[in-house]
ZAKE-375121 format. One record per residue: residue number from 1; residue in one letter; x, y, z of N, C-alpha, C in turn. Coordinates in Angstrom, 3 decimals. Each point is the difference from the previous one (the first is absolute). Example, Ala and Ser with C-alpha at 12.3 -4.5 7.8 and 13.67 -1.06 7.14 Angstrom:
<seq = 1; type = A; nxx = 13.190; nyy = -5.690; nzz = 7.800; caxx = -0.890; cayy = 1.190; cazz = 0.000; cxx = 0.900; cyy = 1.200; czz = 0.000>
<seq = 2; type = S; nxx = -0.350; nyy = 1.050; nzz = -0.720; caxx = 0.820; cayy = 1.190; cazz = 0.060; cxx = -0.770; cyy = 1.090; czz = 0.730>
REM end
This chain:
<seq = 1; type = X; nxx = 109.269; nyy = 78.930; nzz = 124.103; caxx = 1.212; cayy = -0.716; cazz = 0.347; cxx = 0.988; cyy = 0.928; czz = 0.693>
<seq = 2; type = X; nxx = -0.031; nyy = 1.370; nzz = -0.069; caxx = 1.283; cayy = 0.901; cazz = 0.275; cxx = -0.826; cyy = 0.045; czz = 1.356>
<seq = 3; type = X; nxx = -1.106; nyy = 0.574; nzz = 0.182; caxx = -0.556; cayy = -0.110; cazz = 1.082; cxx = 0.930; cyy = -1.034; czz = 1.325>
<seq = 4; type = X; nxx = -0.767; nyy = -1.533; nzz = -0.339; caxx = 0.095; cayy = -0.611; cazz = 0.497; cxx = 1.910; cyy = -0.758; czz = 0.638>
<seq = 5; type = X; nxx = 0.509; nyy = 0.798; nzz = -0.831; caxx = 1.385; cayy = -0.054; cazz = -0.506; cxx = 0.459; cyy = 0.650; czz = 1.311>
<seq = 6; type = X; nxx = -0.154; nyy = 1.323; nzz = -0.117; caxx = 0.540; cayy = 0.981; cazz = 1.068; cxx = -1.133; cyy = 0.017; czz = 1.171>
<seq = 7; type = X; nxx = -0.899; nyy = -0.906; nzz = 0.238; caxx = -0.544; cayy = -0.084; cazz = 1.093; cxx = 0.557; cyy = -0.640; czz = 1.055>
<seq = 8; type = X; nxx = 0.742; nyy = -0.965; nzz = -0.834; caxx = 1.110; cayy = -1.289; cazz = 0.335; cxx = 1.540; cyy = 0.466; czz = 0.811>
<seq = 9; type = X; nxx = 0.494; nyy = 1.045; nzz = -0.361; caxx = 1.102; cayy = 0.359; cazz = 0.170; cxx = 0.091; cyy = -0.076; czz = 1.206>
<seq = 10; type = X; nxx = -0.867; nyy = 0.636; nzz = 1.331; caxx = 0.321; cayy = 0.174; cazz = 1.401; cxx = 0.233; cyy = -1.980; czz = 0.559>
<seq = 11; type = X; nxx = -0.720; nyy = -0.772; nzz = -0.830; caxx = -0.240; cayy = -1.361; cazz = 0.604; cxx = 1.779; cyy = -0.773; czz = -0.739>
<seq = 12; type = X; nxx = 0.071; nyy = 0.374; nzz = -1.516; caxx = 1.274; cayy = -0.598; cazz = -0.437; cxx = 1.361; cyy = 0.781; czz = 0.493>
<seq = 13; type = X; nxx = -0.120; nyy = 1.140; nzz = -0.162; caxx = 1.450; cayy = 0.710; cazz = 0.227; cxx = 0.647; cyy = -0.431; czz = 1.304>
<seq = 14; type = X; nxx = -0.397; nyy = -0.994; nzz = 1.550; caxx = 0.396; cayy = -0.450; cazz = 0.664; cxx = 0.669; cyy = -1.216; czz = -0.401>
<seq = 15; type = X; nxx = -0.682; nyy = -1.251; nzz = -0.533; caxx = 0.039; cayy = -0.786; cazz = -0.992; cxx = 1.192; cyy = -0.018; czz = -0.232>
<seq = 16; type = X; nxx = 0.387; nyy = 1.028; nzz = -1.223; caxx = 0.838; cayy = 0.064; cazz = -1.242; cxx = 1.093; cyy = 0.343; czz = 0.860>
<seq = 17; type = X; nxx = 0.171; nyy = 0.961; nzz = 1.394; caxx = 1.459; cayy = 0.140; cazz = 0.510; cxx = -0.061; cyy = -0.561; czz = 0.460>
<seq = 18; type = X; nxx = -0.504; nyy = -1.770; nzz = 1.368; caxx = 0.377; cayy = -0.527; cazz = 0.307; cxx = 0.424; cyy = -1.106; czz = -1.055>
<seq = 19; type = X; nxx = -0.390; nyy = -0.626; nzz = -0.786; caxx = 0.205; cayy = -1.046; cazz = -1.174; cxx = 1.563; cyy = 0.636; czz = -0.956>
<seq = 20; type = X; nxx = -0.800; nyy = 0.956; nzz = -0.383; caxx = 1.394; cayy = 0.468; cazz = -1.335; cxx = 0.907; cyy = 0.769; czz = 0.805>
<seq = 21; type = X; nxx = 0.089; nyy = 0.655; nzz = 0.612; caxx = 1.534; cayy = 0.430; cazz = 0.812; cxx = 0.657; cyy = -0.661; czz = 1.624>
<seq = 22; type = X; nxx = -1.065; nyy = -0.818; nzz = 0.048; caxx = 0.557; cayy = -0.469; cazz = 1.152; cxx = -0.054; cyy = 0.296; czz = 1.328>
<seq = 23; type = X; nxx = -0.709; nyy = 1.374; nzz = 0.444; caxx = -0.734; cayy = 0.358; cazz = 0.928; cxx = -0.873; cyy = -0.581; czz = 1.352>
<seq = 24; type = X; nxx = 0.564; nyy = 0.211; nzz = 1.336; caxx = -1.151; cayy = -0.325; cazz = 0.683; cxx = -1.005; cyy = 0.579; czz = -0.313>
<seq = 25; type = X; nxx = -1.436; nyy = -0.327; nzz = 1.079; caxx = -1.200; cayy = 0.409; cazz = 0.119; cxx = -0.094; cyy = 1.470; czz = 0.284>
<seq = 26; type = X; nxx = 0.589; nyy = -0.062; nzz = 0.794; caxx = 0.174; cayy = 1.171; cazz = 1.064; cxx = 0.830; cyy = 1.418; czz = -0.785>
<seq = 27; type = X; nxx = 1.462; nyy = -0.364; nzz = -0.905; caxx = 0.121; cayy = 1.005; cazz = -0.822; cxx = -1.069; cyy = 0.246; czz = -1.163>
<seq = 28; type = X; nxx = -0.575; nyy = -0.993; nzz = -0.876; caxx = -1.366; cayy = 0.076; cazz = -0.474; cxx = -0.676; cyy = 0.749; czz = 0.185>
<seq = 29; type = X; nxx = -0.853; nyy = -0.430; nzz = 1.739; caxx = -0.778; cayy = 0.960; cazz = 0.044; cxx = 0.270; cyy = 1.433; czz = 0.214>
<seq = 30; type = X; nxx = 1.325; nyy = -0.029; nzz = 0.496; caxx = 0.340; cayy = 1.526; cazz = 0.062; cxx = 0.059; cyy = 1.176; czz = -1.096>
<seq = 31; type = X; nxx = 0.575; nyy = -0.705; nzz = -1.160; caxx = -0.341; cayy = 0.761; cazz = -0.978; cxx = -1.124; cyy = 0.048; czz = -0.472>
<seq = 32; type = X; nxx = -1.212; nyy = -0.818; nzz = 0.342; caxx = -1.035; cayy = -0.173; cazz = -0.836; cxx = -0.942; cyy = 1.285; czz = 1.133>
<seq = 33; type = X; nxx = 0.373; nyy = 0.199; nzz = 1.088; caxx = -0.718; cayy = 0.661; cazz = 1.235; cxx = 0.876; cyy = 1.253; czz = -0.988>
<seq = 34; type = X; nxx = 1.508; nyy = 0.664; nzz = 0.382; caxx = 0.080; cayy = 0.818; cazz = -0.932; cxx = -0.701; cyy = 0.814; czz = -1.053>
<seq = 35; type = X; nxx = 0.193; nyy = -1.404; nzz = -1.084; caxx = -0.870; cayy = 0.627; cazz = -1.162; cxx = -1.462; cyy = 0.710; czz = 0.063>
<seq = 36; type = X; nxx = -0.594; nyy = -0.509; nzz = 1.028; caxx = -1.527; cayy = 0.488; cazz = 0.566; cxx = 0.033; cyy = 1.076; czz = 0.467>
<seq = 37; type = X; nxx = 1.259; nyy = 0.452; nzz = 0.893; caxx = -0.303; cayy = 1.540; cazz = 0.997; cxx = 0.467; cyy = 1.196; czz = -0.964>
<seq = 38; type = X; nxx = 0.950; nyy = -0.839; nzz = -0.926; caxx = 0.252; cayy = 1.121; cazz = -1.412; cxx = -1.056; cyy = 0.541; czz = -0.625>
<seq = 39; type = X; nxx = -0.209; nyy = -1.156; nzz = -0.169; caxx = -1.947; cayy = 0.100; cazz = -1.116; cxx = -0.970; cyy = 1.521; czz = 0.361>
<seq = 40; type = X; nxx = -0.121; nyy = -0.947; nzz = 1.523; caxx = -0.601; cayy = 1.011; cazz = 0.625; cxx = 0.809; cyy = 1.434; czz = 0.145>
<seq = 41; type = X; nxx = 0.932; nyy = 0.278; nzz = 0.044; caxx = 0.475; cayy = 1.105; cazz = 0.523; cxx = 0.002; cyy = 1.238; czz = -1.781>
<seq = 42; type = X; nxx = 0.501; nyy = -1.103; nzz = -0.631; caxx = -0.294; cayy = 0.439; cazz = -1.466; cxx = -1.540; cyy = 0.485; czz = -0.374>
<seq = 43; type = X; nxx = -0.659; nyy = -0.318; nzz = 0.184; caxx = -1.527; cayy = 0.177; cazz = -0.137; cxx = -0.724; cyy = 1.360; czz = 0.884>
<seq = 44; type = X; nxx = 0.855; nyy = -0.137; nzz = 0.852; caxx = -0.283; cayy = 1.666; cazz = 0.802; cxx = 0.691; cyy = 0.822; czz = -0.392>
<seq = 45; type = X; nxx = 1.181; nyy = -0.134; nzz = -0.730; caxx = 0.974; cayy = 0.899; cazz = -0.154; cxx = -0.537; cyy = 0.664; czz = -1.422>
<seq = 46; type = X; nxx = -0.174; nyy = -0.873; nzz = -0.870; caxx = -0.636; cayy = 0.156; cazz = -1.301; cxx = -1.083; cyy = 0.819; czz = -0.011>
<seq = 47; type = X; nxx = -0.959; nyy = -0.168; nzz = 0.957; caxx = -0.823; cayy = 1.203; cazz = -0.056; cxx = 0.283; cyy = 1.698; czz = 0.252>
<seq = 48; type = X; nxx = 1.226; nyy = -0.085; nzz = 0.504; caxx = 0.011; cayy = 1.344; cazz = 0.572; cxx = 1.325; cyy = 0.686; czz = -0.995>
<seq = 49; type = X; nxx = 0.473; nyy = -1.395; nzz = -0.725; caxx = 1.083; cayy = 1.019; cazz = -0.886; cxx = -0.715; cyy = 0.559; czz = -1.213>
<seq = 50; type = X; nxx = -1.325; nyy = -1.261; nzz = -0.127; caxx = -0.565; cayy = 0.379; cazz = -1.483; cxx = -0.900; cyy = 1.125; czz = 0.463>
<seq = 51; type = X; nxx = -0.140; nyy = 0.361; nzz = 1.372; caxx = -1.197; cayy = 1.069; cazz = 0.240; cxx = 1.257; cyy = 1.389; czz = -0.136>
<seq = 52; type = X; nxx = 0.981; nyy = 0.209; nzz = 0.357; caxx = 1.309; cayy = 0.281; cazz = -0.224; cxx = 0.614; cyy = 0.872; czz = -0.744>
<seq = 53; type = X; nxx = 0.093; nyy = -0.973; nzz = -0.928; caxx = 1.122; cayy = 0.646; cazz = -1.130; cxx = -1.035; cyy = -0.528; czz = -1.584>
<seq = 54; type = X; nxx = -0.821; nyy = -0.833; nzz = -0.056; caxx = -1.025; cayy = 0.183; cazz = -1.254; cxx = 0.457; cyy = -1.445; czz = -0.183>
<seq = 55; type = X; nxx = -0.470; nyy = -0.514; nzz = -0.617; caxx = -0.115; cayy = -1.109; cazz = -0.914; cxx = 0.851; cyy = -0.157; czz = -1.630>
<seq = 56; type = X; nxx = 0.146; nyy = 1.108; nzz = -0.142; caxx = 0.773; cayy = 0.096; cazz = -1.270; cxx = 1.428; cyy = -0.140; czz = 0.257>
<seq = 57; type = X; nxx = 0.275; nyy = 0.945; nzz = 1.369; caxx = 1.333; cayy = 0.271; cazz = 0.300; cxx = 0.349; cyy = -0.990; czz = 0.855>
<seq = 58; type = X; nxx = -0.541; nyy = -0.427; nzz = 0.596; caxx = 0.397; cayy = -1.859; cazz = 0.563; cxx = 0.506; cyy = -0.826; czz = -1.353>
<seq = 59; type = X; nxx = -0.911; nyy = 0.187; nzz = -0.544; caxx = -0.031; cayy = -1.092; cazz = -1.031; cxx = 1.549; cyy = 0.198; czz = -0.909>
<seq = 60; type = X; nxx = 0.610; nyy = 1.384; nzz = -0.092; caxx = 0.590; cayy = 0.087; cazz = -0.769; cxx = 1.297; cyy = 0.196; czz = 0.924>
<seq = 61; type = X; nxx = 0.153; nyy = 0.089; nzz = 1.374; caxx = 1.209; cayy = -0.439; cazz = 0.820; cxx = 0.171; cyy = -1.508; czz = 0.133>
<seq = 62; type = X; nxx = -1.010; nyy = -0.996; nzz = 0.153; caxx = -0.101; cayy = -1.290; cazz = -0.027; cxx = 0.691; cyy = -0.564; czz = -0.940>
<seq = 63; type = X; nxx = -0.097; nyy = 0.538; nzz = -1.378; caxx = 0.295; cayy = -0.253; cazz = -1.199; cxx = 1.296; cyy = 0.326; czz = 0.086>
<seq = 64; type = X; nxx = 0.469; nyy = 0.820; nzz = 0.252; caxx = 1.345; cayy = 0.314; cazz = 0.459; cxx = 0.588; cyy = -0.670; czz = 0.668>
<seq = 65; type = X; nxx = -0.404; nyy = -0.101; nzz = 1.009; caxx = 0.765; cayy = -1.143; cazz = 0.979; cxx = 0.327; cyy = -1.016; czz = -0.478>
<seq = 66; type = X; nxx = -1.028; nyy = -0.536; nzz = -0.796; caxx = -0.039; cayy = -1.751; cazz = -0.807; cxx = 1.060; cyy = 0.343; czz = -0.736>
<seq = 67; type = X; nxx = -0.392; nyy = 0.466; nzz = -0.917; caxx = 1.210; cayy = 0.305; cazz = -0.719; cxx = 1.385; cyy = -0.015; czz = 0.272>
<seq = 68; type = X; nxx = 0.586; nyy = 0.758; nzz = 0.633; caxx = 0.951; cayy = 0.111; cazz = 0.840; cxx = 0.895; cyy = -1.178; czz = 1.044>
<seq = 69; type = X; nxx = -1.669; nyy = -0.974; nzz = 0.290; caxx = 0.518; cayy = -0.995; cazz = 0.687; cxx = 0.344; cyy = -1.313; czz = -0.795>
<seq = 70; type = X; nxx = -0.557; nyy = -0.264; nzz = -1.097; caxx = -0.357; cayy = -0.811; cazz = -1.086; cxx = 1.767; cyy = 0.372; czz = -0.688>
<seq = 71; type = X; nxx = 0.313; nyy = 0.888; nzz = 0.074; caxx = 1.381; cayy = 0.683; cazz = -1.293; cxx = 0.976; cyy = -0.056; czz = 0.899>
<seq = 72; type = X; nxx = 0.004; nyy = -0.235; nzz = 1.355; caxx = 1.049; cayy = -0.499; cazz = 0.744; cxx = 0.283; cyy = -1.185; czz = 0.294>
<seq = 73; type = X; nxx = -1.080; nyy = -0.877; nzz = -0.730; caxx = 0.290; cayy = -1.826; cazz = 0.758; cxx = 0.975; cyy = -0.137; czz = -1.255>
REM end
């Protein structure tokens, strides 16, 4: 089900901002095109910080960050 759940997201998340916020198509798809070149850009980037700085020490600046960002909302 989680699978099939988040397989869904690229087809609903257009959906859900034109219906629930009121959105054209066109801002829609823009963020939904967005969210994709992030993805991607994240996915290259990720390899070369974790080749980088280690996996531990990502993990434990990440954690930081969250933190940090989470204790300011």
């Amino acid at each position: 089900m989680f699978r099939i759940g988040l397989g869904a997201v690229p087809f609903m998340l257009p959906l859900a901002l034109q219906e629930g916020l009121g959105m054209s198509a066109f801002q829609s798809g823009a963020i939904t095109c967005a969210s994709a070149f992030g993805g991607m850009f994240t996915r290259v980037m990720a390899s070369r910080v974790l080749r980088r700085f280690g996996f531990r020490q990502t993990l434990y600046f990440n954690a930081a960050l969250s933190g940090i960002a989470i204790a300011s909302v």
